[in-house]
C-alpha positions as a printed NumPy array, in Angstrom:
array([[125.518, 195.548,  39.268],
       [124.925, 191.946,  37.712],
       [122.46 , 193.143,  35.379],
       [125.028, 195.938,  34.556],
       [127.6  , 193.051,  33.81 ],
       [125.207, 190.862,  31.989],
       [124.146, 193.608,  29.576],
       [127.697, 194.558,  29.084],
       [129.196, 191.192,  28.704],
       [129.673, 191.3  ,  25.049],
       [131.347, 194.88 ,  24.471],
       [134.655, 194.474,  23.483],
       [137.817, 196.855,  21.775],
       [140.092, 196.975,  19.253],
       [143.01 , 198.9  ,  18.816],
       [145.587, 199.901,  16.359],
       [148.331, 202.472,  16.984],
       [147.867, 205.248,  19.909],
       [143.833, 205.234,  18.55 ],
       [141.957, 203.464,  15.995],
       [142.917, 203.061,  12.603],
       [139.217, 203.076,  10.254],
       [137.003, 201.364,  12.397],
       [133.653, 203.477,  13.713],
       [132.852, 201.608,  16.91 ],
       [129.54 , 200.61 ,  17.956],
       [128.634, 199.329,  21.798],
       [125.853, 196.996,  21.971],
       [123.584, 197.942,  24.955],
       [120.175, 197.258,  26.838],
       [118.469, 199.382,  28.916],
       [114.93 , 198.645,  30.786],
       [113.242, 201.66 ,  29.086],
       [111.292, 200.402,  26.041],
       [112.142, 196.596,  26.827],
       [109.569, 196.17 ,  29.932],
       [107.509, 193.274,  28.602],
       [111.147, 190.99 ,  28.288],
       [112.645, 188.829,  30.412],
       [116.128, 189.256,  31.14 ],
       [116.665, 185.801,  29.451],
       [114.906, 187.679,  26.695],
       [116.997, 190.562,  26.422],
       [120.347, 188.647,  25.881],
       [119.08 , 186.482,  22.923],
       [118.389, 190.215,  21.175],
       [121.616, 191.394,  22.822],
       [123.576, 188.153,  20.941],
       [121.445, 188.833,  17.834],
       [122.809, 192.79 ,  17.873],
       [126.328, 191.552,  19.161],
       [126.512, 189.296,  16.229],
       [124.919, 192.023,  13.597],
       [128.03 , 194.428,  14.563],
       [130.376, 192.074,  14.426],
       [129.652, 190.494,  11.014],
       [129.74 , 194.27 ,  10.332],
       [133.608, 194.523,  11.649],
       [132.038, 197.738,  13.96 ],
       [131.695, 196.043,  17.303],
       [133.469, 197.576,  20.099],
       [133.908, 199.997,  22.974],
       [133.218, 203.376,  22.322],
       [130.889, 206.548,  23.081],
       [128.712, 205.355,  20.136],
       [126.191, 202.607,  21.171],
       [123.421, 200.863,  19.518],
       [120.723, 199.679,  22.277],
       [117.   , 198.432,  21.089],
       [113.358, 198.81 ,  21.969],
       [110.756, 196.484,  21.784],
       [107.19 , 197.756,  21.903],
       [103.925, 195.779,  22.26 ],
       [101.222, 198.312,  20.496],
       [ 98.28 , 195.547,  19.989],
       [ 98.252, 191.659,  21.636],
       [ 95.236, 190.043,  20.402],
       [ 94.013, 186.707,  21.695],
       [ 92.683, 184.039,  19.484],
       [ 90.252, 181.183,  20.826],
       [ 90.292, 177.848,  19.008],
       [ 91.068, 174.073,  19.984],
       [ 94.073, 175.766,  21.56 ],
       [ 94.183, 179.267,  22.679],
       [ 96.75 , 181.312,  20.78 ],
       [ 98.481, 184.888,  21.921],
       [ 98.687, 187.138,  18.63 ],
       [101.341, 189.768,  19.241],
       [102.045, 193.126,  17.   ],
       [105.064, 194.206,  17.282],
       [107.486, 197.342,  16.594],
       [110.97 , 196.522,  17.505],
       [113.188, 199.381,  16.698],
       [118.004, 199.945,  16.582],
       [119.059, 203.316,  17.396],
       [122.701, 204.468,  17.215],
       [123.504, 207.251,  19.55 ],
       [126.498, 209.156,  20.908],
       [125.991, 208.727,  24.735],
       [127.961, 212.2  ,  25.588],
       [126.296, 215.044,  23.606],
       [123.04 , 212.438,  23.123],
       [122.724, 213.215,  19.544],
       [120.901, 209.958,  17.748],
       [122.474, 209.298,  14.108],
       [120.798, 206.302,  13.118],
       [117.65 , 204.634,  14.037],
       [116.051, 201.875,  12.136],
       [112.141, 200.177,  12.656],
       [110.896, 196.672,  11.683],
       [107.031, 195.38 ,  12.349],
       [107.009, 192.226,  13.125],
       [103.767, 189.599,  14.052],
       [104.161, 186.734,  16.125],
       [102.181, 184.223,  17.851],
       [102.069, 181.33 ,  20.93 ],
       [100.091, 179.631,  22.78 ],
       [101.416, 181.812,  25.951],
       [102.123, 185.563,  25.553],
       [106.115, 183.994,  26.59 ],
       [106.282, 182.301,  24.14 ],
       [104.905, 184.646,  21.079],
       [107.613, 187.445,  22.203],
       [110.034, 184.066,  22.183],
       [108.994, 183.629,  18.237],
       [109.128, 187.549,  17.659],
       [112.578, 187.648,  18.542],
       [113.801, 185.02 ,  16.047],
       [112.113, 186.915,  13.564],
       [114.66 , 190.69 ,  14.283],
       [116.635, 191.153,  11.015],
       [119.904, 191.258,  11.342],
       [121.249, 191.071,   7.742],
       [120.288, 191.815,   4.548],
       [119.741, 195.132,   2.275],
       [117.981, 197.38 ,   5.132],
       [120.44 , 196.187,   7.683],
       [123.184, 197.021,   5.068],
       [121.85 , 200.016,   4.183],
       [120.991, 201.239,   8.015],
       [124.965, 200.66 ,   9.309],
       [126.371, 202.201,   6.273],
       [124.561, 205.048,   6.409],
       [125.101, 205.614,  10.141],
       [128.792, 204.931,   9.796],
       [128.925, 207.724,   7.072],
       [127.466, 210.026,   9.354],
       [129.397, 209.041,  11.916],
       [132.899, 209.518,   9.794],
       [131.454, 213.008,   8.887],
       [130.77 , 213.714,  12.684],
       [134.545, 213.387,  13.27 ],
       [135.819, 215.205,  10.265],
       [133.732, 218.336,  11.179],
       [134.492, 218.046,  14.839],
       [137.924, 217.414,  14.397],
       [138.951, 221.338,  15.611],
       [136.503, 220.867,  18.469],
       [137.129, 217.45 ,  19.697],
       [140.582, 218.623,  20.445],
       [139.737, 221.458,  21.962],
       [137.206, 219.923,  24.269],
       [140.398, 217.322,  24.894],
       [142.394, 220.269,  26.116],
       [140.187, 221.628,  28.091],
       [139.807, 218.327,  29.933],
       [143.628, 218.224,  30.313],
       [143.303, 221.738,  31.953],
       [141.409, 220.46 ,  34.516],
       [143.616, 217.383,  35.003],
       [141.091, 214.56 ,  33.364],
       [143.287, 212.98 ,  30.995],
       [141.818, 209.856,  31.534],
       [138.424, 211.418,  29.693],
       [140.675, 213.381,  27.491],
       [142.692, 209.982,  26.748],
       [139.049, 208.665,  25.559],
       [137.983, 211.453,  23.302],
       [141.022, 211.082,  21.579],
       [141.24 , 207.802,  21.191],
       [137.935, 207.357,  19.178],
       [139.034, 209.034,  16.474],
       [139.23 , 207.118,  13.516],
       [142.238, 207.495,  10.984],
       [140.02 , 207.666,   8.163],
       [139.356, 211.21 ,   9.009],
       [142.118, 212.006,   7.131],
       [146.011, 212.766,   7.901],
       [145.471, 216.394,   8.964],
       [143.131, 215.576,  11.356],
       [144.32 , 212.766,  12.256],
       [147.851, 213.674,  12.68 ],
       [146.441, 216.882,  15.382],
       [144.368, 214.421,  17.356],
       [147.43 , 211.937,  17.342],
       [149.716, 214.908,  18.602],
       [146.986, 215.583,  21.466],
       [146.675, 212.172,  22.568],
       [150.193, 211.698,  22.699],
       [150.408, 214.697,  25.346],
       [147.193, 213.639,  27.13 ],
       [149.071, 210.196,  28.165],
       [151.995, 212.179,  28.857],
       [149.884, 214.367,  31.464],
       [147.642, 210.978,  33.039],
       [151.791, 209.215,  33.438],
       [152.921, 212.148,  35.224],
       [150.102, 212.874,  37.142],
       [149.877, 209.274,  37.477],
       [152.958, 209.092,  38.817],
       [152.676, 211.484,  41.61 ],
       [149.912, 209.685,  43.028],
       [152.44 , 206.406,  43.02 ],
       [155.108, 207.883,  44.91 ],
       [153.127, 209.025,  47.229],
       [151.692, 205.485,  47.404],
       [155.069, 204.303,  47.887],
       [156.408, 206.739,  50.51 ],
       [153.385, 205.746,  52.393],
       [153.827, 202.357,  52.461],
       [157.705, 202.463,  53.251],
       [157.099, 204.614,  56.122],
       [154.189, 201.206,  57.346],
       [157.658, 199.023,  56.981],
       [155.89 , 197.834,  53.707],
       [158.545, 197.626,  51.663],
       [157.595, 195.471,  49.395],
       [154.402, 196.686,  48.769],
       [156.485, 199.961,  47.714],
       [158.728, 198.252,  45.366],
       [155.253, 197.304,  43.283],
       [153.658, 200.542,  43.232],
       [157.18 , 202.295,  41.96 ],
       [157.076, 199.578,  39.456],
       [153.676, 200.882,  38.163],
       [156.433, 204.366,  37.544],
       [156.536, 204.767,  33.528],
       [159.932, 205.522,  32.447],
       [159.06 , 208.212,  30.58 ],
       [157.669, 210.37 ,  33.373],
       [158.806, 213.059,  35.071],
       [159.185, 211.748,  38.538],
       [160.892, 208.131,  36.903],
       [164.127, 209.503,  38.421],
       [162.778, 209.704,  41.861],
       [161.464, 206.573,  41.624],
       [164.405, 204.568,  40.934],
       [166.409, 206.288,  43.96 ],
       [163.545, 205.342,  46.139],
       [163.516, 201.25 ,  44.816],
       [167.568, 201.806,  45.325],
       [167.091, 202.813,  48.792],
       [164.152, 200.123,  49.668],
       [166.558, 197.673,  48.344],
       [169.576, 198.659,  49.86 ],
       [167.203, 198.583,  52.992],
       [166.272, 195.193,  52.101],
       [169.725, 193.563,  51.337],
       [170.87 , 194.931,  54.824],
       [168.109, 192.853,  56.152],
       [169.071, 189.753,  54.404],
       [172.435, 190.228,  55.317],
       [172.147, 190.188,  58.848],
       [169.492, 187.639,  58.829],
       [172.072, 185.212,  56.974],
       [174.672, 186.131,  59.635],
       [171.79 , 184.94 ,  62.606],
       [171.365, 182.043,  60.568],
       [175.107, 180.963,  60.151],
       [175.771, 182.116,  63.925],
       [172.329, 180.141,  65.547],
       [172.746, 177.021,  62.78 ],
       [169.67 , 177.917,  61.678],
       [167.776, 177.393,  58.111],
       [166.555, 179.555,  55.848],
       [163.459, 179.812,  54.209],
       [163.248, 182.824,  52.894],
       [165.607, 184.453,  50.528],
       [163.849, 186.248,  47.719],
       [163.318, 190.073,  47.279],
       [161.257, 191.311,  44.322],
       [163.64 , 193.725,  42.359],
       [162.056, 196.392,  40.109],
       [163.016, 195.626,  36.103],
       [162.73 , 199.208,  34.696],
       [165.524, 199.883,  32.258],
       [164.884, 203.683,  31.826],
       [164.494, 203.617,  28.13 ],
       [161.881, 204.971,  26.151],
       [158.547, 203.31 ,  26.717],
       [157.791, 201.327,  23.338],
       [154.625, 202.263,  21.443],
       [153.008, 198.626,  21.748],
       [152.915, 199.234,  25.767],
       [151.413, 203.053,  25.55 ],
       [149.391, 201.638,  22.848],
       [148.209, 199.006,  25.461],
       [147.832, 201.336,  28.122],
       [145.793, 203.716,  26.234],
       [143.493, 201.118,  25.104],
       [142.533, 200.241,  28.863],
       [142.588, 203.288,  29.851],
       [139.51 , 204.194,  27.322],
       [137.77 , 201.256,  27.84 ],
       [137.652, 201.703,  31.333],
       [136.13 , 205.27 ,  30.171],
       [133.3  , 204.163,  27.93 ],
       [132.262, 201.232,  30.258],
       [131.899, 203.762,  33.008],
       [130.088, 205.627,  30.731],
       [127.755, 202.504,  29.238],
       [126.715, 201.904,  32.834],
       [125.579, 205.782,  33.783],
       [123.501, 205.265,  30.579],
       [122.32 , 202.031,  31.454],
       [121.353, 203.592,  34.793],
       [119.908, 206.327,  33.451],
       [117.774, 204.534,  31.624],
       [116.461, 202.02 ,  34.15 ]])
């Protein structure tokens, strides 16, 4: 698990709108397979070098599209002089792949010699030679972000029916992540359908979402956890379909509550007593309709928890 976190420590989102405006995202991830001869030290100073390559790019972010390295060894010669030197040959190779249907749409190559006086320290050299900018780099991102693009304009029909047939079976949050890929570059018709689908996903993960929360909260009242109760109907979206019962049951709990108070204030004004304790957490919710910047917020997290799940199975898998 801490290698897990290491190699996914520099992943991050963005997020305009329900989904993306124009940006094709790229994940920047390291896997054991075809990095054996590096140390994990190693492995983050190309992980930076990638990180930093994306970002210059304005593509770095969480998504099912990641770009993870190899570094192969294919000859290691060793010169002996004065001062014994290691002479490595190198292939050190990017690929861009989509981690769910495992299709690869870009991969790029670069030979590279270096050379130390420990084998350590000539891999150490090799990695401060890795390109990360100029023509071939330009060339290699553009190119996979075009193919990329065209991906989602031909899938467009597909992606959303794959979408509802995760909502079928109740997995919006996977449906939720699908969606929210999709670049608005694809164009307004497409766009506009996978906007429409999205929008009904999040509907389906609130309510079903909300379900699970009352039950939460009917559990804890009956433990004489009221409080506890109070936060989970909190969690309670206005805009789904069990908001209703979950503003009679925070009524209730803090009817329940005030009755409390009031007869502990009468104990305390009848014994002389003092009171320490006065405060009960109310719930806020105003019943309106929930603004876009919060389900915009919520859908973000809800597909980055989805790709990082994903990142690690394929980090895993991998190892």
């Amino acid at each position: 698990m801490k290698n897990i976190f290491i190699l996914l420590m520099f992943i991050g989102v963005s997020l305009k709108c329900l989904s993306q405006e124009n940006n094709i995202n790229l994940s920047v991830i390291l896997t054991n397979t075809g990095m054996e001869e590096l140390s994990l030290t190693q492995k983050e100073k190309i992980q930076r070098k990638l990180y930093t390559m994306v970002t210059n790019h304005g593509i770095a972010g969480d998504s099912y599209f990641v770009l993870f390295p190899k570094y192969e060894i294919y000859n290691e010669t060793l010169v002996e002089g004065l001062q014994n030197l290691t002479v490595l040959d190198i292939e050190f190779s990017m690929f861009i792949k989509e981690i769910q249907t495992g299709r690869i749409y870009g991969s790029l190559t670069q030979k590279i010699q270096a050379q130390g006086t420990t084998k350590r320290r000539a891999i150490d050299k090799s990695i401060s030679k890795i390109k990360t900018s100029g023509n071939e780099i330009e060339s290699f991102l553009a190119k996979t972000k075009t193919e990329i693009m065209d991906y989602y304009t031909s899938n467009c029909n597909q992606i959303n029916s794959e979408a509802n047939s995760l909502m079928q079976q109740k997995r919006f949050r996977e449906a939720i992540a699908l969606l929210y890929a999709v670049p608005k570059s694809t164009g307004s018709g497409c766009y506009n359908k996978i906007q429409s689908k999205l929008n009904e996903a999040y509907l389906g993960y609130m309510n079903a979402t909300c379900e699970e929360n009352i039950i939460r909260a009917k559990n804890a009242i009956k433990n004489n956890n009221n409080h506890s109760a109070l936060e989970v109907l909190e969690e309670i979206d206005p805009e789904s379909n069990c908001y209703k019962e979950a503003q009679q049951l925070s009524l209730e709990i803090n009817g329940d509550l005030n009755k409390k108070t009031s007869v502990k204030k009468t104990e305390i004004a009848v014994t002389g007593g003092i009171e320490t304790t006065t405060s009960t957490k109310k719930t806020d919710k105003s019943g309106k309709t929930i603004s876009l910047v919060r389900k915009s917020k919520k859908v973000e997290a809800i597909a980055k928890v989805q790709y990082r799940s994903r990142h690690e199975k394929f980090i895993t898998d991998n190892n």
